[in-house]
N, C-alpha and C positions, 0 to 999 in steps of 0.2 A: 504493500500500500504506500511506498515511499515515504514515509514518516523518515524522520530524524532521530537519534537517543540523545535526551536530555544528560545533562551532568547529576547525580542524584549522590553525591559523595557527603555530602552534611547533612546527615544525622539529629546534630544537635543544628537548630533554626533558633531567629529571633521573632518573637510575635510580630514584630513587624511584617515581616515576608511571610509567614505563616497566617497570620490573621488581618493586621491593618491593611494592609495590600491589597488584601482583599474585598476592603469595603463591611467587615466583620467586625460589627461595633465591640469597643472594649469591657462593656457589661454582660455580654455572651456569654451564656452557661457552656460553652464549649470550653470557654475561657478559665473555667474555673481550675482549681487545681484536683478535685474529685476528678475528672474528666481530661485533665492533660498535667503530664508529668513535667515541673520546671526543675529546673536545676540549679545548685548550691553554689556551685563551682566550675566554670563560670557564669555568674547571675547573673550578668549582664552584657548587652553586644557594647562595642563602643565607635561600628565604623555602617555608618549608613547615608545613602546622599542626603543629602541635607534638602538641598532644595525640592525633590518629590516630595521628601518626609513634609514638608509645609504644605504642599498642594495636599496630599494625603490627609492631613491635618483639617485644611479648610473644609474639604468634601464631607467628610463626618461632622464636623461641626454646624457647617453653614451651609452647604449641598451644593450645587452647582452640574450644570452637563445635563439640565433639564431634573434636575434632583431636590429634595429639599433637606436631603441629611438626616441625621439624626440625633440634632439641637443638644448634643450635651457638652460639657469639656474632656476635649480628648487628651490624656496622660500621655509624654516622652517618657517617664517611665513604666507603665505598662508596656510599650509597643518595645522598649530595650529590654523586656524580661527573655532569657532564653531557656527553651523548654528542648524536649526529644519533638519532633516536628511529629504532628497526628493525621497529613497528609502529604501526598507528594506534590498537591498545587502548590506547595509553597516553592518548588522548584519550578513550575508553570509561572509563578509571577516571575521571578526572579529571569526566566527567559523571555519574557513579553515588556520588562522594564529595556532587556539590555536589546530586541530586535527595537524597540520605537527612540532609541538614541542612534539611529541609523538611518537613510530615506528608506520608506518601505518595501518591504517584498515579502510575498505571501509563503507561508511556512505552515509544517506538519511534524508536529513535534510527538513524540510517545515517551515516557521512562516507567521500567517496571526498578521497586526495591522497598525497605522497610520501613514503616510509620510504627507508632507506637499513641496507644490509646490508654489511660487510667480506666478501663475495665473489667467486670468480675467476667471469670471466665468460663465459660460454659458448650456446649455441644457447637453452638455456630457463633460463638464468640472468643476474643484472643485479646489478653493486650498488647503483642504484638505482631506484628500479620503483615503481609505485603500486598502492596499497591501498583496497579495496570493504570496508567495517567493516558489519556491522552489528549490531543486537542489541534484544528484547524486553522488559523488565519489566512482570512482574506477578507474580499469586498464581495459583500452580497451575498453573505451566507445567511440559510433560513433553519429554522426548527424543523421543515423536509427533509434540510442536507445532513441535519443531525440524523436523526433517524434511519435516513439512507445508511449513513456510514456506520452506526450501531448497529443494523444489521447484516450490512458486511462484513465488520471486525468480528460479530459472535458465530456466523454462521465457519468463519474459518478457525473457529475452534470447536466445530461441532454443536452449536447452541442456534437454531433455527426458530424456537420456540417461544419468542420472545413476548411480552407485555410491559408496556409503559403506562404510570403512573404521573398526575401532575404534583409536583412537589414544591415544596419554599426550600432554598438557598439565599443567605446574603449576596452571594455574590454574582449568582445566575438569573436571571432571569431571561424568557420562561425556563425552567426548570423541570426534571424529569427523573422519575427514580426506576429503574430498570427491574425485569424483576424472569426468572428461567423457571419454567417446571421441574421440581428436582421428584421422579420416580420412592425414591425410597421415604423420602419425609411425607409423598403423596399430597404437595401442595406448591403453590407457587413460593420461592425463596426471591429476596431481593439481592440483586448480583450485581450492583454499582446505582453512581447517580447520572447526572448528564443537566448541561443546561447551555445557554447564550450566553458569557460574560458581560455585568454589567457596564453600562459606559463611565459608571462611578470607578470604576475599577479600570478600565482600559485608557480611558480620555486622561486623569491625571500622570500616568505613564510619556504620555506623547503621542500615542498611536492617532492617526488621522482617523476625523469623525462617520467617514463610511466604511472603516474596517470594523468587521465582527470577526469573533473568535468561537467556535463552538468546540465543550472538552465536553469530557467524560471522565470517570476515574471508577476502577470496583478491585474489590478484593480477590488476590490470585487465589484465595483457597476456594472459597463458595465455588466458581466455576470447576476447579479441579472436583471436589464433592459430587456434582452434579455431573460430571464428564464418567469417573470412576465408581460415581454409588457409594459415596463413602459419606455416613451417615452423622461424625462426630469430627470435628474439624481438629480436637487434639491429638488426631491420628495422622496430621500431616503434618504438623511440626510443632518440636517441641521435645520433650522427654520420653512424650509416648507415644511415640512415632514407632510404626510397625515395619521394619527394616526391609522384613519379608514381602509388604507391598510395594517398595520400591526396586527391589531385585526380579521381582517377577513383572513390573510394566515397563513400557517402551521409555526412556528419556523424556522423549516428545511425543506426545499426540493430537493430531490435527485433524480435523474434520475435513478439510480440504485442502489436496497438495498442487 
């Protein structure tokens, strides 16, 4: 599908790129620390542009780009707390800041690698799990082209069976939550989200105002669960991880070569 691989090497992020960046007001229950792991040492970033971080600043506070914000005072120190990053969009801004300091050109960006969530851990839950990112830029993309291209991308990993959901994202709009038939659980499971990036989030960046971006992002295990019939996701990574089904399946398995 010619996509690109992002750079996905930091681990550890600062709220800013993780969450301000994204138009993800600082009072977010994502935000909490029940919900996202920050860290001691080092607690704080100390190197970020300055002059987005303002426009950044403005847009949550005062709105702008057809917006009206979210009228509170936004903290420099909130957005410099560094936590374990909870998705890999935060590598998605970080390459949508550094294409709109450039004249434009349209990109297909993907990075698959680890997030980490403060959750309890259960059959289809992990605190820490890995993430399929992807996402489009250009001019004149619709909620059609998303769609198209989500079920191009599942169909070539065997997943044809698709349903979408309308959802709320801060930073999407419209927004979309994906969701596969999984056989063995005998019900639909949710297998990523998907949405429009807002222009709160794109236009402070620099991107020109008739570029749109359509991502997606979902969890590598739910679709492996649902590909293999594997019914407990601590069975794919982790401690109790069954050696024995890795020796007995293929590396790679593809729905279509």
């Amino acid at each position: 599908m010619y996509f690109e691989e992002m750079p996905t090497n930091n681990f550890v992020e600062s709220s800013f790129w993780n969450f301000d960046a994204l138009f993800q007001p600082q009072q977010h229950p994502a935000r909490d620390s029940h919900d996202t792991f920050f860290l001691r040492v080092p607690a704080t970033t100390k190197e970020l542009p300055e002059d987005y971080v303002e426009r950044v600043k403005k847009v949550h506070e005062l709105g702008g780009y057809g917006s009206r914000g979210y009228a509170y005072d936004w903290k420099r120190e909130e957005a410099n707390k560094n936590l374990l990053r909870t998705h890999t969009t935060a590598v998605s801004s970080r390459m949508l800041y550094l294409l709109a300091q450039k004249p434009f050109q349209p990109k297909k960006y993907f990075s698959i690698d680890r997030v980490f969530r403060n959750e309890a851990v259960d059959k289809t839950h992990l605190a820490e799990f890995h993430q399929i990112e992807g996402l489009v830029c250009d001019r004149g993309l619709t909620l059609g082209d998303l769609i198209g291209v989500l079920h191009d991308f599942f169909s070539r990993l065997g997943m044809s069976n698709l349903r979408f959901k309308p959802a709320y994202n801060p930073y999407t709009e419209p927004s979309m939550e994906i969701f596969s038939y999984h056989e063995g659980f005998k019900k639909w499971v949710e297998i990523g989200n998907s949405g429009i990036f807002r222009p709160e989030m794109l236009l402070p960046m620099g991107l020109p105002e008739d570029v749109s971006v359509i991502a997606w992002g979902l969890s590598l295990e739910r679709p492996t669960m649902i590909l293999y019939g594997v019914d407990n996701i601590r069975d794919l990574f982790g401690h109790k991880v069954d050696l024995g089904l890795i020796k007995r399946n293929p590396i790679c398995r593809l729905g279509i070569y």
